[in-house]
MMTF fields as JSON, N, C-alpha, C and O atoms, coordinates in Angstrom:
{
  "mmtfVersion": "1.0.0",
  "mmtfProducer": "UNKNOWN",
  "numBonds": 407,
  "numAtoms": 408,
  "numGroups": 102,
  "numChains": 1,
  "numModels": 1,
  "chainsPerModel": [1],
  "groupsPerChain": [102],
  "chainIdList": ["A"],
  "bondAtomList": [4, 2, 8, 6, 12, 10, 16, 14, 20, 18, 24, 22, 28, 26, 32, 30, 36, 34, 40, 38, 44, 42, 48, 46, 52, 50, 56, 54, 60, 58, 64, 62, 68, 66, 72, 70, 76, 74, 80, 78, 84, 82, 88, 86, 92, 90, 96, 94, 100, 98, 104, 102, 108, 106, 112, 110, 116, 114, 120, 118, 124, 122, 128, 126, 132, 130, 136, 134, 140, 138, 144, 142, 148, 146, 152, 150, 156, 154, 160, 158, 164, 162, 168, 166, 172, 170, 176, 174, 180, 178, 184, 182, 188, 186, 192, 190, 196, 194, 200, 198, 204, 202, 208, 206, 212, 210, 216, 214, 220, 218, 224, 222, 228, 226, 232, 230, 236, 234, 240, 238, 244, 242, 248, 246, 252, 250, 256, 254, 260, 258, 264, 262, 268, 266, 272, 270, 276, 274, 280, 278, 284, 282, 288, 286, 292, 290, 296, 294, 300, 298, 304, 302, 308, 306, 312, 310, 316, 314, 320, 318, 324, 322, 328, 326, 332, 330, 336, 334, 340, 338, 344, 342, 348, 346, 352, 350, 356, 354, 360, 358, 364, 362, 368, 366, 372, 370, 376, 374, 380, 378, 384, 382, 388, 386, 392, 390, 396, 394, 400, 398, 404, 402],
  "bondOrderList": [1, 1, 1, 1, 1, 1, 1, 1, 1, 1, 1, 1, 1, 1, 1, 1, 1, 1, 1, 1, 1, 1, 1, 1, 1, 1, 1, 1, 1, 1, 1, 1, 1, 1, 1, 1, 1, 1, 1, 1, 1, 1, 1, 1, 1, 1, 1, 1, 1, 1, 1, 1, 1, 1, 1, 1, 1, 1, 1, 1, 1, 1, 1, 1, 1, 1, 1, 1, 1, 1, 1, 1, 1, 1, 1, 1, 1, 1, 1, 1, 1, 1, 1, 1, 1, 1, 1, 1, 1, 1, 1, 1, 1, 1, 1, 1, 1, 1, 1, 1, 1],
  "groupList": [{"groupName": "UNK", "atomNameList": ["N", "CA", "C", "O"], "elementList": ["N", "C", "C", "O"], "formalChargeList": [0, 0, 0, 0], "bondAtomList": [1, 0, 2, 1, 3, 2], "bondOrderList": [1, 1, 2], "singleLetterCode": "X", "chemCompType": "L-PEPTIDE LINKING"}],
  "groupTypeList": [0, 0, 0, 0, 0, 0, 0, 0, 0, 0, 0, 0, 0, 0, 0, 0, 0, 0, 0, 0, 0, 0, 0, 0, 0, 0, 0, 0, 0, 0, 0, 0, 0, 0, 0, 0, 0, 0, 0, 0, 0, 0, 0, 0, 0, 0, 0, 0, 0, 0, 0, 0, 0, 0, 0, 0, 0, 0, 0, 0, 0, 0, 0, 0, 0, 0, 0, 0, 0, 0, 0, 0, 0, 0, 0, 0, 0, 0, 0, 0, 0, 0, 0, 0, 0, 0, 0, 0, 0, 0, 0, 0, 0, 0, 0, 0, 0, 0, 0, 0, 0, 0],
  "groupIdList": [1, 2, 3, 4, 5, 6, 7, 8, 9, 10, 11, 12, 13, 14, 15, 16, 17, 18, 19, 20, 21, 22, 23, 24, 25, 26, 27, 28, 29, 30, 31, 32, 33, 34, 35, 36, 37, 38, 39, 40, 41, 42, 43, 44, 45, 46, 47, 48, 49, 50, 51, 52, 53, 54, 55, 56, 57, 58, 59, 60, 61, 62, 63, 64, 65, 66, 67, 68, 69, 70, 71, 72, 73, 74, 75, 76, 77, 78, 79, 80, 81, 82, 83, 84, 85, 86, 87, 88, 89, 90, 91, 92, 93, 94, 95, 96, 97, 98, 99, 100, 101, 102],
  "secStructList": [7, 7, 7, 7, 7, 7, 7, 7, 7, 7, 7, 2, 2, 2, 2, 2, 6, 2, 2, 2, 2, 2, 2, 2, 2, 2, 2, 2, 2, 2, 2, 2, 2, 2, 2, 2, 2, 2, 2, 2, 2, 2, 2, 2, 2, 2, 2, 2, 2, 2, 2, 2, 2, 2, 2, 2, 2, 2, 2, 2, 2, 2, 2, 2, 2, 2, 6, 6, 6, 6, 6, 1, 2, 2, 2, 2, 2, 2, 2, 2, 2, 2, 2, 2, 7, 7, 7, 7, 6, 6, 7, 7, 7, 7, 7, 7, 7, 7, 1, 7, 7, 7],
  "xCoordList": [33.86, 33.271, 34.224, 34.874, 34.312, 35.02, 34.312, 33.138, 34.622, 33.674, 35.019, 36.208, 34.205, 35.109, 35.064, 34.038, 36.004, 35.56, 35.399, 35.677, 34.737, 34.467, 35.392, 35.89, 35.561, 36.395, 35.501, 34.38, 36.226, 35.343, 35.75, 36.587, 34.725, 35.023, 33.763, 33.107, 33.703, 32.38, 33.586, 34.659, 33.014, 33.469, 33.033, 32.153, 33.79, 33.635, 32.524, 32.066, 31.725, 30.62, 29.615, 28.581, 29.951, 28.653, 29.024, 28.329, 29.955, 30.565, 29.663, 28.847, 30.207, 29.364, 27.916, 27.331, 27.161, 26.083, 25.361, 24.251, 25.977, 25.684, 25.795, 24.889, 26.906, 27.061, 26.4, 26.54, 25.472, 24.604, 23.057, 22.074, 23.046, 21.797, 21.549, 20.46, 22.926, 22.936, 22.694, 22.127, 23.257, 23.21, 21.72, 21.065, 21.187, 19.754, 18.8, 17.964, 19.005, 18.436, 18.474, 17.596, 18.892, 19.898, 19.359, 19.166, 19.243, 19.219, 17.331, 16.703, 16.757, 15.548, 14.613, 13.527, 15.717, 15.307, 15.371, 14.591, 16.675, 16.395, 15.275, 14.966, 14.964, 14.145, 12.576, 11.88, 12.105, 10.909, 10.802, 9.82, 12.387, 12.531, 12.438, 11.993, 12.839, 12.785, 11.392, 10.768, 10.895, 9.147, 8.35, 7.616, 8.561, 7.606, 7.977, 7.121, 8.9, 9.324, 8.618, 8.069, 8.587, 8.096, 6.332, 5.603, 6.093, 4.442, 3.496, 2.292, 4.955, 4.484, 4.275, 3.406, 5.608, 5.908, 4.543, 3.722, 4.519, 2.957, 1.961, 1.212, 1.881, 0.241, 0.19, -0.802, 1.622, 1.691, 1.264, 0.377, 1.789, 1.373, 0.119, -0.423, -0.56, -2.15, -3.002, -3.861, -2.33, -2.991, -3.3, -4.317, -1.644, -1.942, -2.688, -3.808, -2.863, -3.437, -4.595, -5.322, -5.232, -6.425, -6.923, -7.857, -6.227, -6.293, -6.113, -6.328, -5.845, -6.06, -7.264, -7.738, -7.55, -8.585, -9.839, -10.577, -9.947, -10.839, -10.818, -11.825, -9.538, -9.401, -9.97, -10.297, -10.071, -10.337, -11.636, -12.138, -12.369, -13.268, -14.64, -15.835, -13.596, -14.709, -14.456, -15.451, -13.376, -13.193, -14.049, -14.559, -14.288, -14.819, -16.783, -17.514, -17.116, -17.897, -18.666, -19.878, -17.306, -17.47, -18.125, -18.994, -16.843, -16.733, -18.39, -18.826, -19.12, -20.268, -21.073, -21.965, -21.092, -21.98, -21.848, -22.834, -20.573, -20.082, -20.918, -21.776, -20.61, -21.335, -22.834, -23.366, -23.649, -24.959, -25.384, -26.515, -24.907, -24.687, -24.763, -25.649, -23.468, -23.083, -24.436, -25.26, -24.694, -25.509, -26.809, -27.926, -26.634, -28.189, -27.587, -26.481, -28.964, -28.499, -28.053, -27.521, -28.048, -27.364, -25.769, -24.879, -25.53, -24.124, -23.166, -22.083, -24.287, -23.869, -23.71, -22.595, -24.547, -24.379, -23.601, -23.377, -23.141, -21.986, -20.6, -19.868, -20.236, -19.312, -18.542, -17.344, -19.873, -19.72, -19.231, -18.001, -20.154, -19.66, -18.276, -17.415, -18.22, -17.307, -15.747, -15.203, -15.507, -14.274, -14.762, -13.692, -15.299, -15.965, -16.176, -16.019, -16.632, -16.783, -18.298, -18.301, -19.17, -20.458, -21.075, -20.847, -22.084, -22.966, -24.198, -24.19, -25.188, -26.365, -26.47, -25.956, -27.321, -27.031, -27.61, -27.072, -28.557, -28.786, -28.365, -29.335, -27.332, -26.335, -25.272, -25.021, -24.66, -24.1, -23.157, -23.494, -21.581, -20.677, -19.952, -20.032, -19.499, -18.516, -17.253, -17.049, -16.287, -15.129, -14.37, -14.622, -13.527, -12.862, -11.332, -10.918, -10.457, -9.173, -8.775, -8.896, -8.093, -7.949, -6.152, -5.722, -5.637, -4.291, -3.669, -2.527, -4.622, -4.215, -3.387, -3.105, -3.273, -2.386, -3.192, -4.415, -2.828, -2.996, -1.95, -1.771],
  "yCoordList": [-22.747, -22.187, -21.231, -21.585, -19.887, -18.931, -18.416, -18.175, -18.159, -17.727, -16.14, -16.159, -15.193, -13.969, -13.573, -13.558, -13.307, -13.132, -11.146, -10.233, -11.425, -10.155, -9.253, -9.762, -8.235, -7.162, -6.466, -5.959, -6.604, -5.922, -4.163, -3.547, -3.828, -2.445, -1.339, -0.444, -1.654, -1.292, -0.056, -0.19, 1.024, 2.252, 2.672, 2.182, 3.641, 4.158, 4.63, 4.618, 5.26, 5.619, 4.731, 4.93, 3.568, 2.202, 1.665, 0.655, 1.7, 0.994, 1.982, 1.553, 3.293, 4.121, 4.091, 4.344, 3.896, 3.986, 2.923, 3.191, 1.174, -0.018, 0.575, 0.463, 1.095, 0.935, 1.954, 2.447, 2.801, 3.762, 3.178, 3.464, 2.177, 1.673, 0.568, 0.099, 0.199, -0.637, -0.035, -0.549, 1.051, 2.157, 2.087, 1.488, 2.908, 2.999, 2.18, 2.443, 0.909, -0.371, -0.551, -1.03, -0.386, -0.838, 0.519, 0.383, 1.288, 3.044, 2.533, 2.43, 2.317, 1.776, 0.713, 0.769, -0.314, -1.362, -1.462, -2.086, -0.597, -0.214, 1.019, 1.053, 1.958, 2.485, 2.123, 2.691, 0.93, 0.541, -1.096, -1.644, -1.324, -2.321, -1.237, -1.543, 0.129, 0.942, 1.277, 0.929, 2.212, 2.3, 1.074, 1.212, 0.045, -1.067, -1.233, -1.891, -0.904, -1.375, -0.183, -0.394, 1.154, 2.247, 2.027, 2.155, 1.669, 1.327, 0.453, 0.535, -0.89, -1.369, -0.996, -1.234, -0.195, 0.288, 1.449, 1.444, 2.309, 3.062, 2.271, 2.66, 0.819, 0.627, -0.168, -0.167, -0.839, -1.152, 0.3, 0.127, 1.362, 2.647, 2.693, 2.679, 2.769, 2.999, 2.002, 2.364, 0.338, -0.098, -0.293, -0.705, 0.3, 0.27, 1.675, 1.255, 2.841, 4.374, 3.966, 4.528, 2.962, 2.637, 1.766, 2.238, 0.564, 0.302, 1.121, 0.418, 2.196, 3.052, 3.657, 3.739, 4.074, 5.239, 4.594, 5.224, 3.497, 2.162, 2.341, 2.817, 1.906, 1.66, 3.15, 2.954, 4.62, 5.516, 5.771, 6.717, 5.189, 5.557, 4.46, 4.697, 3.01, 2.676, 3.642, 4.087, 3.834, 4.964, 5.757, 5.997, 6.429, 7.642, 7.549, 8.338, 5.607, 5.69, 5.186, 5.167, 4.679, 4.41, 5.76, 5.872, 6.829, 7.923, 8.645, 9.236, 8.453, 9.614, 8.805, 9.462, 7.543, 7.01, 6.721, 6.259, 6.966, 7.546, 8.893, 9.149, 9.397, 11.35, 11.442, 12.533, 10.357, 10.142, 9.485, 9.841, 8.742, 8.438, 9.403, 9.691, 9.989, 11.507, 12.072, 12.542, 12.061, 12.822, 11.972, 12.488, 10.986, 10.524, 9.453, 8.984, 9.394, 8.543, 7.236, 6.818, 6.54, 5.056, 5.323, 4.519, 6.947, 6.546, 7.031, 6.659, 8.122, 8.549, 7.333, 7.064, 6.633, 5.397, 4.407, 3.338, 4.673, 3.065, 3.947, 3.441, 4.944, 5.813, 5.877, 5.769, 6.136, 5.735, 4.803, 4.739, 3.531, 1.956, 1.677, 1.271, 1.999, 1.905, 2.533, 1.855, 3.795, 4.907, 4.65, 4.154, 4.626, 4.78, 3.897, 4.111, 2.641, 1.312, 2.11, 2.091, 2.588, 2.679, 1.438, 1.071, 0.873, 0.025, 0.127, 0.734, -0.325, 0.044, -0.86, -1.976, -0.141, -0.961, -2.129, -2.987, -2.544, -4.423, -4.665, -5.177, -4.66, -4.829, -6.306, -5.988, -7.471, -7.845, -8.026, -8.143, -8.074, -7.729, -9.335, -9.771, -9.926, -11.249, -10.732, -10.37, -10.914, -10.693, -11.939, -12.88, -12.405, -13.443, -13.172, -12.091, -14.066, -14.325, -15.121, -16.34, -14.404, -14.444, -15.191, -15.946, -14.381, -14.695, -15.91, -16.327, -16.474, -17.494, -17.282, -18.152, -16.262, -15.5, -16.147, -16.222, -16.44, -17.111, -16.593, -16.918],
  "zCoordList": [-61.025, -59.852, -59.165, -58.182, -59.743, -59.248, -58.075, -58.355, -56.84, -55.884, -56.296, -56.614, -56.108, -55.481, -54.124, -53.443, -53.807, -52.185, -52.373, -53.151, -51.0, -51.06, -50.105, -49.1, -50.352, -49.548, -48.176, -48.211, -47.238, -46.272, -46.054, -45.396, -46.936, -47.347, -46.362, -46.894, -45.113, -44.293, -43.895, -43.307, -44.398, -43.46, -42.112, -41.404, -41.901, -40.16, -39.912, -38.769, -41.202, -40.821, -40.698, -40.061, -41.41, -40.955, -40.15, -40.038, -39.241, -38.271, -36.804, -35.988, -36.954, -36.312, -36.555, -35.502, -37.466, -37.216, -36.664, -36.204, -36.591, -36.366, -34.631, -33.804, -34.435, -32.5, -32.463, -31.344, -33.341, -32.147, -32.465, -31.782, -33.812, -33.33, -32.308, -31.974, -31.819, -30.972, -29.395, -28.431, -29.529, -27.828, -27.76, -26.908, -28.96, -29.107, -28.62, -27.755, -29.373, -28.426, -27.017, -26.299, -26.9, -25.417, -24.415, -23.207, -24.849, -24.084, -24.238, -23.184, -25.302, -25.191, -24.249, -23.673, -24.444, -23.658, -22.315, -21.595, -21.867, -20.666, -19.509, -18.318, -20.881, -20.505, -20.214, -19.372, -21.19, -21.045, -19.532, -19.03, -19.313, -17.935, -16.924, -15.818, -17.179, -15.908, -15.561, -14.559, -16.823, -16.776, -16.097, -15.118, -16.654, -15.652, -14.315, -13.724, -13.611, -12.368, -11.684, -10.603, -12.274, -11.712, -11.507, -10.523, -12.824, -12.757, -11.991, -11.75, -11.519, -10.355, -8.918, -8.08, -8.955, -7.551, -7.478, -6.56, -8.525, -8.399, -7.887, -6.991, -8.565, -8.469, -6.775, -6.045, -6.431, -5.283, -4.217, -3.38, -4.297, -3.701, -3.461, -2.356, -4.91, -5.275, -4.132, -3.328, -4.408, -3.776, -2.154, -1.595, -1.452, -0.325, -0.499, -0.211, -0.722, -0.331, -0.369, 0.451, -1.193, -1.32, 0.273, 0.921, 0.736, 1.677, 2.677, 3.664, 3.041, 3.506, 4.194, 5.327, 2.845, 2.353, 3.095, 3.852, 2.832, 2.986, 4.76, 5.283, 5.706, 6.606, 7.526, 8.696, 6.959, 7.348, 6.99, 7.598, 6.148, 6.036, 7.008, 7.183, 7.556, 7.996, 9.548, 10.12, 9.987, 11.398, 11.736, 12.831, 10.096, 10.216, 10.712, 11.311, 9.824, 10.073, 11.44, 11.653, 12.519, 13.752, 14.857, 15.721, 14.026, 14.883, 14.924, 15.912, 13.702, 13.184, 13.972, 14.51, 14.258, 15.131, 16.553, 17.127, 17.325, 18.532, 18.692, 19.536, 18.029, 18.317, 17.957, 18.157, 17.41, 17.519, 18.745, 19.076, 19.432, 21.026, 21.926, 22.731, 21.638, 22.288, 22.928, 22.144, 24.157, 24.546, 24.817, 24.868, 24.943, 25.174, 26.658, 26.924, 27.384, 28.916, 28.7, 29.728, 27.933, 27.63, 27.344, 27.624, 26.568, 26.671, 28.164, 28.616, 28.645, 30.024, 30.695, 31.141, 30.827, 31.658, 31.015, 31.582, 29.82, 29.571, 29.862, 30.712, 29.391, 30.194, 31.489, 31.752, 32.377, 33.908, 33.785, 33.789, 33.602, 34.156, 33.933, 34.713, 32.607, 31.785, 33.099, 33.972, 32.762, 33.268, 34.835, 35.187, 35.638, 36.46, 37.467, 38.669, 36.804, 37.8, 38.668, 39.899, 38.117, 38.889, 38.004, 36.851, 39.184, 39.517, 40.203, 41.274, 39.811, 40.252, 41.606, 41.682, 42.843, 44.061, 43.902, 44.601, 43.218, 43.313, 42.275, 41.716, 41.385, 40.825, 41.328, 42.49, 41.128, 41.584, 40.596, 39.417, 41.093, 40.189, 40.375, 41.523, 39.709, 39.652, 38.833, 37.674, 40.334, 39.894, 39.247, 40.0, 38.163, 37.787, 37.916, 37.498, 38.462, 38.867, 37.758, 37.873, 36.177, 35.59, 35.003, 34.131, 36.133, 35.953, 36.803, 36.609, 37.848, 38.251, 40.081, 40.905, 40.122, 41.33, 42.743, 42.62, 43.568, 44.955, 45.654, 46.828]
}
């Protein structure tokens, strides 16, 4: 049982090519951990712009029905009462002492 041993006869150029498929990896693997962190942070974006979009669009649909108001005597008169403090004379108003003050 002769074993021969073997000579470690690996030249510079397989030595070099082992550490650049190793960079490679590595230059890889970090690129596809960077890509996902980005794709989250996008979809986190996406999802607040979306909440957003959402939050302006119900505004918008407050506002279109403010300006269908606009102009008719119910909003003249909630206006008044409203900014105004008018009251109709048999009107009776109840004030509440809210904060407790004596």
């Amino acid at each position: 049982m002769n074993r021969k041993k073997r000579k470690n006869n690996s030249s510079p150029l397989n030595r070099i090519c082992g550490f650049l498929m190793v960079l490679l990896t590595a230059g890889f693997l970090f690129a596809m951990v960077n890509h996902y962190f980005e794709k989250q942070q996008l979809l986190a974006e996406r999802d607040e712009l979306i909440k957003m979009i959402s939050e302006q669009n119900e505004l918008t649909t407050l506002y279109k029905e403010e300006l269908e108001r606009v102009g008719t005597p119910q909003y003249y008169e909630y206006m008044a009462r409203k900014y105004l403090g008018y009251i109709y004379p048999d009107e009776k108003v109840l004030i509440y002492d809210i904060g407790g003050n004596q």
